[in-house]
Backbone as a ProteinNet text record, in pm:
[ID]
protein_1_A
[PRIMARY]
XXXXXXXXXXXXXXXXXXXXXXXXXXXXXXXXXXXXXXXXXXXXXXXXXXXXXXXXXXXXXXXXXXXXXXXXXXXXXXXXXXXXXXXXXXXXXXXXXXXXXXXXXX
[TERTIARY]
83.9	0	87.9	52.7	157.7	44	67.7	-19	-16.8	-98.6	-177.1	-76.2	-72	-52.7	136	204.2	332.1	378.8	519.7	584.4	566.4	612.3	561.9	432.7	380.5	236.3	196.7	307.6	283.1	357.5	412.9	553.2	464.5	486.1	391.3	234	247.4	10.2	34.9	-85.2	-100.4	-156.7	-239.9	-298.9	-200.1	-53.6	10.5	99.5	142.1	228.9	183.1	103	24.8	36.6	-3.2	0.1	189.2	202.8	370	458.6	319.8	385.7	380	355.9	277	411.8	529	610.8	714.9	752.9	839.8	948.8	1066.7	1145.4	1209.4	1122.2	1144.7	1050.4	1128.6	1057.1	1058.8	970.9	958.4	1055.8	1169.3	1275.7	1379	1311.8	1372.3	1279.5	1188	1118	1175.6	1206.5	1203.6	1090	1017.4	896.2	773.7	671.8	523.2	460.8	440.5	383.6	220.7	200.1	-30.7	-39	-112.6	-154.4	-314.8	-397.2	-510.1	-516.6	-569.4	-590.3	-736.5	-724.7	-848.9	-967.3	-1027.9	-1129.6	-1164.2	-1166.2	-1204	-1339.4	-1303.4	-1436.3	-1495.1	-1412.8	-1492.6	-1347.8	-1214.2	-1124.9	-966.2	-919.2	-791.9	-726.3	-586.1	-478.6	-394.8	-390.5	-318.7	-197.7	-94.4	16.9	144.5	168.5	217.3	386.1	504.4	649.7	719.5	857.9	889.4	1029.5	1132.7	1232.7	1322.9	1462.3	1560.6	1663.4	1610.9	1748	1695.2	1572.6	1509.2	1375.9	1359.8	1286.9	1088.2	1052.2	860.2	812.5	723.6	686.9	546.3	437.5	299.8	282.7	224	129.7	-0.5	-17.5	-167.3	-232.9	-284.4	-345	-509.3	-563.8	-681	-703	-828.4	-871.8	-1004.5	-1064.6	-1193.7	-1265.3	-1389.1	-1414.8	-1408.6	-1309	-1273.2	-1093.8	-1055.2	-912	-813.3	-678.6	-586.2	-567.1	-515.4	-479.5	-591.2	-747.1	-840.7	-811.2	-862.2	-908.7	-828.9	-701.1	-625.5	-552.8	-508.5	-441.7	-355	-262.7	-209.9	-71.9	-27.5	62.8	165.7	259	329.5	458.1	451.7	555	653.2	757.5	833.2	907.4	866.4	920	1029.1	1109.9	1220.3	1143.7	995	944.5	785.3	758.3	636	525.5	529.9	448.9	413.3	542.8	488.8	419.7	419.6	398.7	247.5	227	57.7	-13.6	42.3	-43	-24.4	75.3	65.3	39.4	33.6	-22.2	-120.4	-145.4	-238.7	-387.5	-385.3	-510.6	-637.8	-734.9	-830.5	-868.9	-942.1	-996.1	-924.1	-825.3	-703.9	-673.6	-650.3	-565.6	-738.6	-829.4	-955.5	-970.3	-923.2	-878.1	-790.8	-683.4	-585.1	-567.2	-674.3	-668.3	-632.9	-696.4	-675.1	-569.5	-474.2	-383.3	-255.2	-246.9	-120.7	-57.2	-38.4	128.7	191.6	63.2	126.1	139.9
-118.2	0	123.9	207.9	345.2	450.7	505.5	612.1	716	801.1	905.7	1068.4	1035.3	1145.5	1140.2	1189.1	1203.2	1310.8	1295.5	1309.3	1482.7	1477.6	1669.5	1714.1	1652.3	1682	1750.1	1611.9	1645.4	1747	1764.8	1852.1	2006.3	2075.1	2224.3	2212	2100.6	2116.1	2110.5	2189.5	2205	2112.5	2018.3	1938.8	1781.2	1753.8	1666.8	1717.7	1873.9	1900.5	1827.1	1835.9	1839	1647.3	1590.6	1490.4	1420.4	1492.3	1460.3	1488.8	1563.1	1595.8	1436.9	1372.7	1212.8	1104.1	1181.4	1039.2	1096.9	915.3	913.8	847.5	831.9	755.2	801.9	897.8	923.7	1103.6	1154.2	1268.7	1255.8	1346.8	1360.4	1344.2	1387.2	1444.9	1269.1	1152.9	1054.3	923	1014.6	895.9	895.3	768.8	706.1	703.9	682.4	674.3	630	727.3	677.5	570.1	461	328.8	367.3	394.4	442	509.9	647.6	764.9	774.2	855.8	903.6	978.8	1083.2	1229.4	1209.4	1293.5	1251.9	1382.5	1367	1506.3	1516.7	1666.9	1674	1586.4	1528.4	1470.7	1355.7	1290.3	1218.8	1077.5	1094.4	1008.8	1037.5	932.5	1009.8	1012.6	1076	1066.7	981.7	885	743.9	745.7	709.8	686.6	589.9	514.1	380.5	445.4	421.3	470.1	381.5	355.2	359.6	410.2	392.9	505.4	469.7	571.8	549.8	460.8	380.3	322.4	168.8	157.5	5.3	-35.1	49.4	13.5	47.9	69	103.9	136.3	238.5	293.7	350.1	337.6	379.8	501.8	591.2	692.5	728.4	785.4	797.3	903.9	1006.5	1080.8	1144.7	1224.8	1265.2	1383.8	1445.8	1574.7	1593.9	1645	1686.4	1821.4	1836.9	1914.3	2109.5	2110.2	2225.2	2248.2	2144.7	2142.4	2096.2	2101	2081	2176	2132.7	2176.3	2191.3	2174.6	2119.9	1952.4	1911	1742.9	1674.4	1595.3	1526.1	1403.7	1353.7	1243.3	1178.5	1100.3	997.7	881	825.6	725.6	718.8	649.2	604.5	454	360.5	234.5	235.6	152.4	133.4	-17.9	-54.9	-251.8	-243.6	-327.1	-374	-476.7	-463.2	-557.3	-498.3	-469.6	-405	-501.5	-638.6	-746.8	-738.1	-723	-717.4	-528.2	-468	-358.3	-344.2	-392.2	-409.1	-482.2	-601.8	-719.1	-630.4	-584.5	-580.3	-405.1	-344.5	-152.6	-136	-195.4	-126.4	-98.3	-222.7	-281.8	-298.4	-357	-390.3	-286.9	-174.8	-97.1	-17	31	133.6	9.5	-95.2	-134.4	-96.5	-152.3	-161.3	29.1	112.1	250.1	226.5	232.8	214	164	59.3	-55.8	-177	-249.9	-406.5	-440.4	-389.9	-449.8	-403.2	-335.6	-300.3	-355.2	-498.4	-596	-637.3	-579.2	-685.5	-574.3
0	0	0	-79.7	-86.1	-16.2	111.6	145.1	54.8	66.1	-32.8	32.8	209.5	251.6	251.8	210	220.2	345.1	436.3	489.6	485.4	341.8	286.6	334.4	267.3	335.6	527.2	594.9	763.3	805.4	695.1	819.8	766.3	876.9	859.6	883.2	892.8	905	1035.2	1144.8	1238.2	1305.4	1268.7	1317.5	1322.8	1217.8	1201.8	1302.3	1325.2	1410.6	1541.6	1584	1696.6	1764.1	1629.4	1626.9	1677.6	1627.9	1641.5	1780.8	1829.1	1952.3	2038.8	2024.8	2104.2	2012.3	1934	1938.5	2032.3	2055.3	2154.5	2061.7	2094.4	2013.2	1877.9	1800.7	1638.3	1661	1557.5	1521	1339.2	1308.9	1148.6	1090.8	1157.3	1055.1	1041.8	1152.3	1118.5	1035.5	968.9	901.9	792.8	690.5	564.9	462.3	512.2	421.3	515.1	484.7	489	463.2	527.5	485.4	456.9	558.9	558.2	696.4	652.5	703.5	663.1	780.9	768.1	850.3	788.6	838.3	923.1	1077	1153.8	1151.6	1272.2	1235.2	1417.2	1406.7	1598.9	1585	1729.1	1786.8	1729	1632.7	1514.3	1540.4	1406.6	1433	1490.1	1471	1519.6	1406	1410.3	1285.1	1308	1226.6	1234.2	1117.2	1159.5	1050.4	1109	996.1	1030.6	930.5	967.6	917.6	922.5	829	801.4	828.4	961.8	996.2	930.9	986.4	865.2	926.2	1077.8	1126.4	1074.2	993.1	984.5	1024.5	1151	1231.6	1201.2	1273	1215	1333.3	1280.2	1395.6	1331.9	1479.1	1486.2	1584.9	1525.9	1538.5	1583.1	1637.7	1669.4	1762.7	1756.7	1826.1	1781	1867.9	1871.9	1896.3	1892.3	1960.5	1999.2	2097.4	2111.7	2010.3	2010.5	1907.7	1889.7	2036.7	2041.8	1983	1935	1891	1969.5	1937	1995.1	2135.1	2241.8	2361.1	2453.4	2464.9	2544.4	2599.7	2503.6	2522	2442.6	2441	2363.7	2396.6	2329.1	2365.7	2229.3	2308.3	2138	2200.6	2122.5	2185.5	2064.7	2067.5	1943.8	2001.8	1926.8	1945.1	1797.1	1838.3	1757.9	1747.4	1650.7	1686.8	1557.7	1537.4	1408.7	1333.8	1347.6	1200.1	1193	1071.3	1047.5	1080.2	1051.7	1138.4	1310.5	1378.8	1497	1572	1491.3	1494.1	1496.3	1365.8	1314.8	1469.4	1437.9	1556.6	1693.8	1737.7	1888.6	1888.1	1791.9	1808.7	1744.1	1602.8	1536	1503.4	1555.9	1568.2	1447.9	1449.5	1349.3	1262.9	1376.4	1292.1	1239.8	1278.5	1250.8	1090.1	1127.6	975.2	868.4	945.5	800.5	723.9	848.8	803.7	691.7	737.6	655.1	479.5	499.5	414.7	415.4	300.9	342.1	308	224.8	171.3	225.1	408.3	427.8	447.3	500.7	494.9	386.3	215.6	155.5	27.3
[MASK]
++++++++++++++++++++++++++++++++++++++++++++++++++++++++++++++++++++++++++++++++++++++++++++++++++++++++++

């Protein structure tokens, strides 16, 4: 699966900034490539994006907002495993991949 939203795309949007504030481990500037991203909406989903870093490794994304924006009501997490398999199974979970699409491991 080639995500739609590119790296270009996150860096400068306010709402990806925001999102970015919730990794631990990696910042933008150490991703490789975008595996699958989706852009969220207050109050509705979160912004999910699955990477690609540049030491090998993969890493998940994920944060939220309430419908007054960033810095009220928020939250987000992020992991990082050395195989995009155990990443999916133990972070990403169902609905996040059926977001994503069906065809992201392969």
């Amino acid at each position: 699966m080639k995500s739609t939203i590119t790296i270009e795309d996150m860096r400068g949007d306010g709402d990806w900034d925001n999102v970015f504030s919730y990794a631990r481990g990696f910042s933008i500037d150490d991703i490789e490539k975008v595996i699958a991203a989706a852009n969220g909406a207050n109050d509705e989903s979160s912004w999910i994006a699955i990477f690609k870093l540049k030491d090998g490794t993969f890493a998940w994304l994920t944060a939220w907002c309430d419908y007054t924006g960033w810095g009220c009501q928020e939250g987000g997490e992020s992991h990082i495993c050395d195989n995009l398999k155990d990443l999916m199974l133990g972070f990403v979970g169902i609905e996040n991949c059926q977001r994503l699409g069906p065809d992201i491991l392969g």
